[in-house]
PDB file as gemmi writes it, atoms N, CA and C in Angstrom:
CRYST1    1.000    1.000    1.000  90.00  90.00  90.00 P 1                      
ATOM      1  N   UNK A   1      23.411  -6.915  -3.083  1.00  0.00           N  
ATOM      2  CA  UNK A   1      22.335  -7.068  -4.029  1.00  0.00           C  
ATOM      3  C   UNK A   1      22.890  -7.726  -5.294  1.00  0.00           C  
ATOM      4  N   UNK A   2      22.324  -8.560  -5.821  1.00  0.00           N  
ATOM      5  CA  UNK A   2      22.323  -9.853  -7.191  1.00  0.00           C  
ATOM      6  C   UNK A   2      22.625  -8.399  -8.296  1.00  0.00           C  
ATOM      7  N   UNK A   3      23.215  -8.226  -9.252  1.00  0.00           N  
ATOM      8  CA  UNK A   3      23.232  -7.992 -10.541  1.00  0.00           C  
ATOM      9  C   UNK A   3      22.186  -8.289 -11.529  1.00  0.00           C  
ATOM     10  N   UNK A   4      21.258  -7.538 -12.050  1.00  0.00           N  
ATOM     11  CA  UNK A   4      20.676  -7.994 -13.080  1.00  0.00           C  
ATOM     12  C   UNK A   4      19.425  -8.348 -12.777  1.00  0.00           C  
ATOM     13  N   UNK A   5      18.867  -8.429 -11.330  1.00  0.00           N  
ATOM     14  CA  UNK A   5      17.845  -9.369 -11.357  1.00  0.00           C  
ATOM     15  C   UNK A   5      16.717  -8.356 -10.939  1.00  0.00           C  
ATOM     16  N   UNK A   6      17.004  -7.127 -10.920  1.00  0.00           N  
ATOM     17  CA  UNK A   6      16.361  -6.216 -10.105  1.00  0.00           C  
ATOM     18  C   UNK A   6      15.601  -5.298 -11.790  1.00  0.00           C  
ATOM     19  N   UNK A   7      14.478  -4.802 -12.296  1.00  0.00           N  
ATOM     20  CA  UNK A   7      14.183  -3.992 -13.421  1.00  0.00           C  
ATOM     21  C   UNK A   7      14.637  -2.861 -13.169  1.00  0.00           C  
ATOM     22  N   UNK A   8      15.328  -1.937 -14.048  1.00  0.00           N  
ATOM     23  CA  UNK A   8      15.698  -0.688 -14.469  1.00  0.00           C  
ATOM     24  C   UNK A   8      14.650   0.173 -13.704  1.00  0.00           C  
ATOM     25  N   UNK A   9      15.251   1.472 -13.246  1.00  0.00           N  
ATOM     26  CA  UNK A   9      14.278   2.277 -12.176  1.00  0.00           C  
ATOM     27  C   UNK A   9      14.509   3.529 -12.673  1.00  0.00           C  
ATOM     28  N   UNK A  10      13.997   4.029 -13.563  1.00  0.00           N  
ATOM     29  CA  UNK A  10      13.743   5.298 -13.866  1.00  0.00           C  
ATOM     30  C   UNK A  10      12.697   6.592 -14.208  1.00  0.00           C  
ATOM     31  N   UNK A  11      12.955   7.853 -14.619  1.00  0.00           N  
ATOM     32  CA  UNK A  11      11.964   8.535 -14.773  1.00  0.00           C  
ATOM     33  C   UNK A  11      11.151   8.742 -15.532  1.00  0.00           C  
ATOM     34  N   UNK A  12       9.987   8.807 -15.836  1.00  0.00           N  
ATOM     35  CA  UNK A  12       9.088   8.724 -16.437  1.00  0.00           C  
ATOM     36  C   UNK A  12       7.555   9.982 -16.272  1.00  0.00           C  
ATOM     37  N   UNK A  13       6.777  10.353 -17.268  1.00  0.00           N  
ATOM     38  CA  UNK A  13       5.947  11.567 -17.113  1.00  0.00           C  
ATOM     39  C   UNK A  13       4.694  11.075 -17.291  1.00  0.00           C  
ATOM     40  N   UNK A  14       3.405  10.940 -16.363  1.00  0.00           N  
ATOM     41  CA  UNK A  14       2.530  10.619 -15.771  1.00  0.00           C  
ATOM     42  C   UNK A  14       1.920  11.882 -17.164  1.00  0.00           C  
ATOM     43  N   UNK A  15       0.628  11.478 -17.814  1.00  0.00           N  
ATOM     44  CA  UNK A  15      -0.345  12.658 -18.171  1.00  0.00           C  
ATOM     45  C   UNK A  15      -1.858  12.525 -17.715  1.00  0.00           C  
ATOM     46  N   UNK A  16      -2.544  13.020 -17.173  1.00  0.00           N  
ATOM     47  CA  UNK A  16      -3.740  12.824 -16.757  1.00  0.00           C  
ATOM     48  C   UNK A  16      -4.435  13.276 -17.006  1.00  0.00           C  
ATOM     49  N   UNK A  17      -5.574  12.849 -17.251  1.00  0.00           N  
ATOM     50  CA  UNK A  17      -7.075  12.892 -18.192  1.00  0.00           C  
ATOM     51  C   UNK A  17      -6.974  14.257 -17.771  1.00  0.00           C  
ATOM     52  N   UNK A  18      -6.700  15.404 -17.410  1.00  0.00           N  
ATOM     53  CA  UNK A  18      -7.139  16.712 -17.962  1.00  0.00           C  
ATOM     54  C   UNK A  18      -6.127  17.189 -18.459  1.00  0.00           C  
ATOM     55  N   UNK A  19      -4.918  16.901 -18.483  1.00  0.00           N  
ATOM     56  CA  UNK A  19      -3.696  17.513 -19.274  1.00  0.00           C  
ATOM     57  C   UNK A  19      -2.349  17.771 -18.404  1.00  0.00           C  
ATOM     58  N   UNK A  20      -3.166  17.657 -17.094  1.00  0.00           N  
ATOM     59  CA  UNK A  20      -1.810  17.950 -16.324  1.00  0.00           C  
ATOM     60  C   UNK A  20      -1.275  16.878 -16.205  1.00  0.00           C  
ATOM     61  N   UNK A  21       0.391  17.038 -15.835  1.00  0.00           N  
ATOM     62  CA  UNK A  21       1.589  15.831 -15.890  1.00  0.00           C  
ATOM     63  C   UNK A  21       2.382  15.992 -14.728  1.00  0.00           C  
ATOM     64  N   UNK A  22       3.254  15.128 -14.206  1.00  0.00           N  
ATOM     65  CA  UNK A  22       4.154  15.870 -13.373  1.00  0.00           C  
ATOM     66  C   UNK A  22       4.821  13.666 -13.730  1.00  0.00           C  
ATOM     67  N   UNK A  23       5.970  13.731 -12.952  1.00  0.00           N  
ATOM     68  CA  UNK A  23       7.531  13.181 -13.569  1.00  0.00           C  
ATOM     69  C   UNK A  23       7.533  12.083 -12.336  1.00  0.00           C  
ATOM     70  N   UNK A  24       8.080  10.812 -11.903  1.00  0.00           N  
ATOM     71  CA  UNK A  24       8.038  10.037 -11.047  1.00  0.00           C  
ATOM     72  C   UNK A  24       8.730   9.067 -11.742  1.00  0.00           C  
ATOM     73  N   UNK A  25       9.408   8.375 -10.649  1.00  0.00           N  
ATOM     74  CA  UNK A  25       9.981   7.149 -11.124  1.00  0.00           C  
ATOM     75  C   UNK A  25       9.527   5.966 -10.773  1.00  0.00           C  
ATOM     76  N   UNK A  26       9.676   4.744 -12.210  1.00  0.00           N  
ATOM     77  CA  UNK A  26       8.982   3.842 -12.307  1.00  0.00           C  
ATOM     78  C   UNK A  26       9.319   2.699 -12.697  1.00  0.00           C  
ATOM     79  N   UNK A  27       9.377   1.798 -13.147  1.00  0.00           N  
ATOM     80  CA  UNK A  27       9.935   0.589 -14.154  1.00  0.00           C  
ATOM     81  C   UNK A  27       9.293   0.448 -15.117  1.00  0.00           C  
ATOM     82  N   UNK A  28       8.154   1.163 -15.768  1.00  0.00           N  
ATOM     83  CA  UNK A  28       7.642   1.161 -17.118  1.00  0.00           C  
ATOM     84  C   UNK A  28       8.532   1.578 -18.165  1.00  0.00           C  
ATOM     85  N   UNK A  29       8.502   1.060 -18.828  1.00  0.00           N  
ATOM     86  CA  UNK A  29       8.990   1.873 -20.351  1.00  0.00           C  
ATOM     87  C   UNK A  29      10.225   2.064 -20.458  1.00  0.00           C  
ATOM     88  N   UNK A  30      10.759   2.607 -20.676  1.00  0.00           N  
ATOM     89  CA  UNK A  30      12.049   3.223 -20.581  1.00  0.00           C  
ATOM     90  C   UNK A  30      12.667   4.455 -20.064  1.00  0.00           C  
ATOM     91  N   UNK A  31      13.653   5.268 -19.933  1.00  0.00           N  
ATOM     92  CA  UNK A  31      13.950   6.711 -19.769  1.00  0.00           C  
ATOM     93  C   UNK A  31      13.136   7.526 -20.433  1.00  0.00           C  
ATOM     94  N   UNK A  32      12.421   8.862 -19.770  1.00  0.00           N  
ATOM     95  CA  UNK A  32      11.500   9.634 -20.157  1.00  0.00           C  
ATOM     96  C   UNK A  32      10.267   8.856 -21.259  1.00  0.00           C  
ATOM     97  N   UNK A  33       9.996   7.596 -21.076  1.00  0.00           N  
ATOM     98  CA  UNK A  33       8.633   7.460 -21.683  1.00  0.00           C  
ATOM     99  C   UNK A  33       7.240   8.271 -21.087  1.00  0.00           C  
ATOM    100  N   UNK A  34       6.040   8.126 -21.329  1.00  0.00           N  
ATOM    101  CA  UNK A  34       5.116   8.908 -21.201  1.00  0.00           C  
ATOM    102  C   UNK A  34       4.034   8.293 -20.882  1.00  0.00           C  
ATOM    103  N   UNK A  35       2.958   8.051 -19.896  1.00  0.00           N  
ATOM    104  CA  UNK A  35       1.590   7.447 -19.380  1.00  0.00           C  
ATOM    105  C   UNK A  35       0.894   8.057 -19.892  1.00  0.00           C  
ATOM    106  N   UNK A  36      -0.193   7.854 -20.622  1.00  0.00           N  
ATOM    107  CA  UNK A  36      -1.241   8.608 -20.596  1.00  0.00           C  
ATOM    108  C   UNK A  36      -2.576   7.923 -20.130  1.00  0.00           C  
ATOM    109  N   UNK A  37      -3.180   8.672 -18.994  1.00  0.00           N  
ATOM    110  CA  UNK A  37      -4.271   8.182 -18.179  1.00  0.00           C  
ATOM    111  C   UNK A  37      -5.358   7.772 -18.699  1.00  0.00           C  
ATOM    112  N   UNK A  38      -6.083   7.246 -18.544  1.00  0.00           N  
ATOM    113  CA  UNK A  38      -7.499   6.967 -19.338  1.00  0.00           C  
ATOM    114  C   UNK A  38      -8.648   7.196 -17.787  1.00  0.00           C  
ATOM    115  N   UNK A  39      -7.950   6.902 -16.789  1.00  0.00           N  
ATOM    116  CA  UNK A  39      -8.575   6.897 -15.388  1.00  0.00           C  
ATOM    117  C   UNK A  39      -8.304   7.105 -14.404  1.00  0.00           C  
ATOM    118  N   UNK A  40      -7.855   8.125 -13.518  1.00  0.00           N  
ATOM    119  CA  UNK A  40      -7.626   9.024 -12.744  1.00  0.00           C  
ATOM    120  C   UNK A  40      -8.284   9.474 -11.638  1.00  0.00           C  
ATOM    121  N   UNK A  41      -7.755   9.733 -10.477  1.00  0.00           N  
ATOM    122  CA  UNK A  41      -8.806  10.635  -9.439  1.00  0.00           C  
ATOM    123  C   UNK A  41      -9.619  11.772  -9.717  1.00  0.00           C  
ATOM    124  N   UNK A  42      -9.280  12.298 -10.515  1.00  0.00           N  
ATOM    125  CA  UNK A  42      -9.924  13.431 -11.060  1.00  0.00           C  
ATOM    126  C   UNK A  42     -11.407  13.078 -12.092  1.00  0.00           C  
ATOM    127  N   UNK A  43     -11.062  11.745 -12.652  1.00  0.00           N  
ATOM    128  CA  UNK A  43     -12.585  11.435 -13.345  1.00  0.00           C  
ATOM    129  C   UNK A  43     -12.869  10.045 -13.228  1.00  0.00           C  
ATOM    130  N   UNK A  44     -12.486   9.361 -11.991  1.00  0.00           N  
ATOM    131  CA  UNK A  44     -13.145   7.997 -11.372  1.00  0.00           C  
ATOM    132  C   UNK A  44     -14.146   8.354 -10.664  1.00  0.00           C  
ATOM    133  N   UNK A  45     -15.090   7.912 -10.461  1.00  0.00           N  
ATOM    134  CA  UNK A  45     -16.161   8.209  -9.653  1.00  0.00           C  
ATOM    135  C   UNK A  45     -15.950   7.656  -8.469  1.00  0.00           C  
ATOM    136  N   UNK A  46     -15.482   6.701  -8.205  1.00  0.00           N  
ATOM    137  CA  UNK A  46     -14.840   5.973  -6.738  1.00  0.00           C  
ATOM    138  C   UNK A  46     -14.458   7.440  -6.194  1.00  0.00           C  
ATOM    139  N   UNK A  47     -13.269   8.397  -6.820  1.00  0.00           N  
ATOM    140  CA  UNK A  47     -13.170   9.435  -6.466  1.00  0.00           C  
ATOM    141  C   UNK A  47     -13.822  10.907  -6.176  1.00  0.00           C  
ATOM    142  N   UNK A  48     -14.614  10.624  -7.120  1.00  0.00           N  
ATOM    143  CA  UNK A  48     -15.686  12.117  -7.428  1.00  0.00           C  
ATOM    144  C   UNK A  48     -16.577  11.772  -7.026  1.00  0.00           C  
ATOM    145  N   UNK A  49     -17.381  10.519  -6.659  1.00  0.00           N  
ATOM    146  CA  UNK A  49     -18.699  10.763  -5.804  1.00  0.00           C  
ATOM    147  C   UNK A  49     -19.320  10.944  -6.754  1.00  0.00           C  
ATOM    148  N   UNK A  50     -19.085  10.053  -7.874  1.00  0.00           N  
ATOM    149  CA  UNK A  50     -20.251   9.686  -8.851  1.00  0.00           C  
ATOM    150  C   UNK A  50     -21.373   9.021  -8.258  1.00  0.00           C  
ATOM    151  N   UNK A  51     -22.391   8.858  -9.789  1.00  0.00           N  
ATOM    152  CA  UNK A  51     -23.221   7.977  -9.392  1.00  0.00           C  
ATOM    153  C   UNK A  51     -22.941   6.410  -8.951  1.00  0.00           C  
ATOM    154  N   UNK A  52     -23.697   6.159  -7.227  1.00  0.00           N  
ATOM    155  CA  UNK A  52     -23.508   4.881  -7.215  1.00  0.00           C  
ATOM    156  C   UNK A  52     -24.499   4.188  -6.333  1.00  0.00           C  
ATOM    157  N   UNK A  53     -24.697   2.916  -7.322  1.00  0.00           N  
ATOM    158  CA  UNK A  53     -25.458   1.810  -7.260  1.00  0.00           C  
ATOM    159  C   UNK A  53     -24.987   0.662  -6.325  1.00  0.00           C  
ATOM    160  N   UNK A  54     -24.629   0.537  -5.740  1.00  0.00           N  
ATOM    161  CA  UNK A  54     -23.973  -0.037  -4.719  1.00  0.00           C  
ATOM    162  C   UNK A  54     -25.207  -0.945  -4.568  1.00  0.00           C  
ATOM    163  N   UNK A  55     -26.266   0.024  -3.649  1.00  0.00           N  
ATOM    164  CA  UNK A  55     -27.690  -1.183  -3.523  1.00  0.00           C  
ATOM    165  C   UNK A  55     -28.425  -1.835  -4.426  1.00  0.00           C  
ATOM    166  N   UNK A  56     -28.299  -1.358  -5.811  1.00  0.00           N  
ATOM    167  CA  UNK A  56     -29.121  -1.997  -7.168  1.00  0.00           C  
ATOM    168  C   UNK A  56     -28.409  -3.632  -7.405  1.00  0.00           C  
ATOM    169  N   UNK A  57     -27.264  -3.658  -6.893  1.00  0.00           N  
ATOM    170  CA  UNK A  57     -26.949  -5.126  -7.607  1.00  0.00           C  
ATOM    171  C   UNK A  57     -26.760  -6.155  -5.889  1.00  0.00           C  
ATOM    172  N   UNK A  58     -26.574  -5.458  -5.016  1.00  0.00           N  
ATOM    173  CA  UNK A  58     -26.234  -6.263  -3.741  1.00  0.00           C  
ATOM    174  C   UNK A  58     -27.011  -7.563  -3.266  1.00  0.00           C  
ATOM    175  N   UNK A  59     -26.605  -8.236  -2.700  1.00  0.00           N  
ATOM    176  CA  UNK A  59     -27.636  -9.491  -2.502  1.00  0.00           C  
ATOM    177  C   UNK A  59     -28.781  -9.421  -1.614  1.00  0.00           C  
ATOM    178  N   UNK A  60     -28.665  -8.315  -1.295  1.00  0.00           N  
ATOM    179  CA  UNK A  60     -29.808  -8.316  -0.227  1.00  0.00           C  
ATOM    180  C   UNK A  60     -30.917  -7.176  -0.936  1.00  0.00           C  
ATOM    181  N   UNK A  61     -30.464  -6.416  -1.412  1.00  0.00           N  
ATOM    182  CA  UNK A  61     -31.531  -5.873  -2.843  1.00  0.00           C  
ATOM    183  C   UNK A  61     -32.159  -6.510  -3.755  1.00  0.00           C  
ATOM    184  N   UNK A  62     -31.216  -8.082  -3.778  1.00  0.00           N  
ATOM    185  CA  UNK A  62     -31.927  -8.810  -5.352  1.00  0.00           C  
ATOM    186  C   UNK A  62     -32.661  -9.632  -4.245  1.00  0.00           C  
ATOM    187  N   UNK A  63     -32.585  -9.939  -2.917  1.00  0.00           N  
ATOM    188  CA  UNK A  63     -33.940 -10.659  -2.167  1.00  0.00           C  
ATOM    189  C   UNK A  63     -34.933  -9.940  -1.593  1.00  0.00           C  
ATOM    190  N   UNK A  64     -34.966  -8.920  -1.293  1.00  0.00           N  
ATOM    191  CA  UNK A  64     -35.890  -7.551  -1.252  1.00  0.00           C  
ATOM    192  C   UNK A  64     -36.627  -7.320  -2.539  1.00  0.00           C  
ATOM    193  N   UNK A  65     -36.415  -7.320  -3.602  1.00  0.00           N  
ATOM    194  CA  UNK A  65     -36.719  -7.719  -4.702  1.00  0.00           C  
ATOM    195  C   UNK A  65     -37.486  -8.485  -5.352  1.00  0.00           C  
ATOM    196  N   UNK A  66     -37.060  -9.557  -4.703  1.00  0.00           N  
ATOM    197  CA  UNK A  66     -37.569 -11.002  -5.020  1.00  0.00           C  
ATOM    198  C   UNK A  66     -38.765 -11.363  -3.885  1.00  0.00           C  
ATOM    199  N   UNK A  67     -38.604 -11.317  -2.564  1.00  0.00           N  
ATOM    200  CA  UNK A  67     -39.290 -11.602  -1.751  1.00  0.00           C  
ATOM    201  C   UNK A  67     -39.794 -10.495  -1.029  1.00  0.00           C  
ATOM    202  N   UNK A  68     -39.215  -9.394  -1.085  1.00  0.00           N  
ATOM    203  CA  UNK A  68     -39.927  -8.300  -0.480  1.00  0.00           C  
ATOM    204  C   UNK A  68     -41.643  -8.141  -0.116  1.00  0.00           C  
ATOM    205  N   UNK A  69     -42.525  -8.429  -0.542  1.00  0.00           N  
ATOM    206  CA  UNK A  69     -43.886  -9.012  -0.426  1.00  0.00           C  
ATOM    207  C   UNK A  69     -44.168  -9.910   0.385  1.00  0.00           C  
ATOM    208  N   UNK A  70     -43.149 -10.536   0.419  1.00  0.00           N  
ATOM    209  CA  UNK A  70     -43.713 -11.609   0.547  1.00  0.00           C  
ATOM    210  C   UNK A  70     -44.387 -11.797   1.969  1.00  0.00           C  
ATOM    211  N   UNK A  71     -45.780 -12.042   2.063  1.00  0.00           N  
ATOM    212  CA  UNK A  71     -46.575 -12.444   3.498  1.00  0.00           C  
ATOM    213  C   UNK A  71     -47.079 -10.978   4.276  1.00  0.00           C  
ATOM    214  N   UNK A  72     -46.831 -10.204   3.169  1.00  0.00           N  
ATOM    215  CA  UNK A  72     -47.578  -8.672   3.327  1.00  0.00           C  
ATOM    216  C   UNK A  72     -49.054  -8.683   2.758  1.00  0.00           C  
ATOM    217  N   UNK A  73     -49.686  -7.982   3.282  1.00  0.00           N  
ATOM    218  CA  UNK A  73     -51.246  -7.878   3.181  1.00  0.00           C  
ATOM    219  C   UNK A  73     -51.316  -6.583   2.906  1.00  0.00           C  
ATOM    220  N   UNK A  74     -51.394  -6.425   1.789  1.00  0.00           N  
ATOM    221  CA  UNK A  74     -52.172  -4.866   1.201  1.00  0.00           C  
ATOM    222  C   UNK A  74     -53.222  -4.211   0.974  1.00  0.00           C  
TER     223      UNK A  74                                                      
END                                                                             
């Protein structure tokens, strides 16, 4: 392996949007620097099964939308 060409690999402390932390190694920062989460499994909705709109913006919602009527007799 080359000298030098590889970034520094060390430990570092993860904090996550509710307070808990735990230690992993990384190439951020330096020795014992500190993450602090802004977005997490714990409060992404991708994760939690938030609200989702998936069908409100899709292309076949905005032509359902648009043409949905269309050649219907009410």
């Amino acid at each position: 392996m080359k000298k030098e060409t590889h970034p520094d690999y060390h430990t570092i402390k993860v904090v996550m949007t509710d307070g808990s932390s735990f230690e992993t190694r990384s190439t951020y920062g330096s020795e014992g620097a500190t993450i602090n989460l802004d977005i997490d499994p714990l409060s992404h909705p991708a994760w939690t099964g938030g609200p989702q709109r998936v069908g409100e913006r899709g292309r076949v919602s905005k032509f359902n939308q648009k043409f949905g009527s269309f050649g219907l007799k009410k």
